[in-house]
C-alpha positions in Angstrom: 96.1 85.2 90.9 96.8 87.9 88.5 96.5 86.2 85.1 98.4 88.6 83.1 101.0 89.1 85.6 101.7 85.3 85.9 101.9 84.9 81.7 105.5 87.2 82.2 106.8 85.2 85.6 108.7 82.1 84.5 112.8 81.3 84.5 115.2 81.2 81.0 116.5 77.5 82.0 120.1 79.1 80.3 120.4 81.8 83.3 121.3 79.0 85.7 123.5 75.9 86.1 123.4 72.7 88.3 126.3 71.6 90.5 126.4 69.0 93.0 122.6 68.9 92.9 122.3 72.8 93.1 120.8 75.6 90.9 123.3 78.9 90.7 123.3 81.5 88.8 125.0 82.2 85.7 127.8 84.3 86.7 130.1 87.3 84.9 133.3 86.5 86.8 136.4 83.9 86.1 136.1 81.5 83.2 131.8 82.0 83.2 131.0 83.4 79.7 127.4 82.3 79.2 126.1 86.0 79.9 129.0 87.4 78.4 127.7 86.0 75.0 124.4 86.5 75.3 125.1 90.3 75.9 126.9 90.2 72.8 124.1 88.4 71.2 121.8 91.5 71.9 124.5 93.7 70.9 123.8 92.5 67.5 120.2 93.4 67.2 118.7 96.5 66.4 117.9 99.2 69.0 114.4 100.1 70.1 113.3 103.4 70.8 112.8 104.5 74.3 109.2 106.1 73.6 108.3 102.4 72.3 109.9 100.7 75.7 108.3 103.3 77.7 104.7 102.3 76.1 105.3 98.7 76.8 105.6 99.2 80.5 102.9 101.6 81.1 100.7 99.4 79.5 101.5 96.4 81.1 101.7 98.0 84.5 97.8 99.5 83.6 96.8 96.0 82.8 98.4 94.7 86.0 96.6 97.1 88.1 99.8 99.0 89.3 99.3 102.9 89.0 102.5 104.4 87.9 104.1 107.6 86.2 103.3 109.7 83.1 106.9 110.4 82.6 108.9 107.9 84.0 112.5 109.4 82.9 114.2 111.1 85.7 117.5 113.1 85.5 120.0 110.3 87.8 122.3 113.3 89.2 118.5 114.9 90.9 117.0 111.1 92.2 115.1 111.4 95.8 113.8 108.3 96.6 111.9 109.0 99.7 110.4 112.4 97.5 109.4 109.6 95.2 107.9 107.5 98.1 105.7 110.4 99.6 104.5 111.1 95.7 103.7 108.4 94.4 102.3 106.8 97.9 104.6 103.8 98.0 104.5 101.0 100.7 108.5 101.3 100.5 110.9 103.3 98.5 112.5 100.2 97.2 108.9 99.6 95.2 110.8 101.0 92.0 111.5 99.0 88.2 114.1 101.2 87.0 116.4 100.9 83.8 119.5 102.4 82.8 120.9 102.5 79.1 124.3 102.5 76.9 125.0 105.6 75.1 124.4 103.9 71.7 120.7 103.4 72.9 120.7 99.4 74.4 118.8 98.6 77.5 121.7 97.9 80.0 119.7 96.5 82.6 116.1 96.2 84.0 116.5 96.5 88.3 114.4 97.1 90.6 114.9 98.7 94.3 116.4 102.2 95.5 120.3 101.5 94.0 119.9 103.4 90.6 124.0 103.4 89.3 126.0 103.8 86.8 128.9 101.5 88.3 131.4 100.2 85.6 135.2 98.6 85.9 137.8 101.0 85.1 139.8 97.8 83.6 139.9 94.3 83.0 141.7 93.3 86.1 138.4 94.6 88.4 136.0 92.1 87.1 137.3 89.4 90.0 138.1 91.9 92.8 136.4 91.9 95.7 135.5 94.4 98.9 133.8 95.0 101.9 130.6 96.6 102.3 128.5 97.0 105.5 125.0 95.8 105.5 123.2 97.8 108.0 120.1 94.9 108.5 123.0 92.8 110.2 125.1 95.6 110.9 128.2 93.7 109.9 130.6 93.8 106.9 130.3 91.5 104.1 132.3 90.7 101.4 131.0 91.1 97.5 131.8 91.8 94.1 133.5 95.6 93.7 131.4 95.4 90.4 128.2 94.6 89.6 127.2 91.8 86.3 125.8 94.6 84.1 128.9 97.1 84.5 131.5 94.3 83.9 129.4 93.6 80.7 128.9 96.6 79.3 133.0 97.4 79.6 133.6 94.2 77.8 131.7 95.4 74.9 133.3 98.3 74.9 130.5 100.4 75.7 129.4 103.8 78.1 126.8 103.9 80.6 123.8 107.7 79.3 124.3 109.2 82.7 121.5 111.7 80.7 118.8 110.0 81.8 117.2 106.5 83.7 113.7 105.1 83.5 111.9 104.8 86.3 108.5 103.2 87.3 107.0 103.4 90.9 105.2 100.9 91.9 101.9 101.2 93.7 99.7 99.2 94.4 101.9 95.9 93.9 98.9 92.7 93.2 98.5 90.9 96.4 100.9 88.0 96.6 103.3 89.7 95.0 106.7 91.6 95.7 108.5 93.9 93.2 110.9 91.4 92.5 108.2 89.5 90.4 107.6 93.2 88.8 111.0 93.1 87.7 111.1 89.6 86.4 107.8 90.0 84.2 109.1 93.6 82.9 112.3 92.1 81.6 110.5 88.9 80.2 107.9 91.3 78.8 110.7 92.8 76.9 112.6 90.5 75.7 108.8 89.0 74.2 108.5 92.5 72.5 112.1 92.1 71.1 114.0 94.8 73.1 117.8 93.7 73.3 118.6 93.8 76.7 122.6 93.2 77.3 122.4 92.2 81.3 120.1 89.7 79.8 119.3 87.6 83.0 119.8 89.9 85.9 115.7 90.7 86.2 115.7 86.8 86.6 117.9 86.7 89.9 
């Protein structure tokens, strides 16, 4: 067990609901406006600068035993994930904690995977639509969102994805017992413990 790791793994009660004896999670479509609030809650606070985010993670990552990057900010329009594989001698090139931010300096999102976007609604009446999308593991199509939690929230504050730049942390060397998911979920709860607003506030829960 990796004490330190385990201190940032536990679930906001808030970013689920029970129905019919079963846990879902909060959601950003029809009449749901729990996360919808909570983004504009962290809208409220102050800003925190991305050298001081940056120093969070690097240290926490150090303490958990996961070498990672000196400069983790990448250029979005240049990203090659299997380049970053091969460099940074990762098991799989989804073994990444990335973060994108608004253009007035909030952390949008903390992800993890290979899927770094910058996906937002053109208008109101996309939050609810939905599309196809082939999955290649069962090489079928399956229906999902057109747009993802933190897009929708950031265009109902009114805000702009910085396409300058997006944070990115390889991940080597992941503790044994545990997957990059619980990466992501202790870097966002790590966060939000060092104050950092975060408007997608439970996504690195789900």
């Amino acid at each position: 067990m990796n004490k330190i790791l385990e201190k940032y793994l536990y679930r906001v009660p808030e970013a689920y609901y029970e129905y019919n004896g079963k846990q879902y999670m909060q959601s950003v479509h029809g009449k749901s406006y729990i996360r919808y609030n909570k983004a504009k809650e962290q809208a409220g606070y102050a800003t925190v600068d991305v050298d001081m985010i940056i120093k969070h993670i690097k240290e926490f990552l150090n303490e958990i035993g996961i070498s990672t990057i000196d400069n983790p900010i990448f250029n979005p329009q240049k990203l090659d994930y299997s380049r970053i594989k091969s460099e940074f001698d990762l098991e799989d090139e989804r073994d990444l904690v990335w973060i994108k931010f608004t253009k007035d300096g909030y952390v949008g999102v903390v992800a993890t995977s290979n899927d770094v976007n910058f996906d937002i609604p053109q208008s109101s009446h996309e939050y609810d639509r939905k599309h196809n999308v082939y999955n290649p593991y069962s090489k079928s199509y399956e229906e999902t969102w057109l747009h993802n939690s933190s897009g929708i929230l950031i265009h109902k504050l009114g805000k702009e994805w910085n396409r300058d730049f997006v944070l990115i942390f390889p991940l080597k060397n992941i503790p044994k017992g545990y997957k990059r998911a619980d990466i992501e979920e202790a870097v966002g709860n790590l966060l939000i413990e060092k104050r950092v607003p975060i408007l997608d506030y439970y996504s690195h829960l789900y």
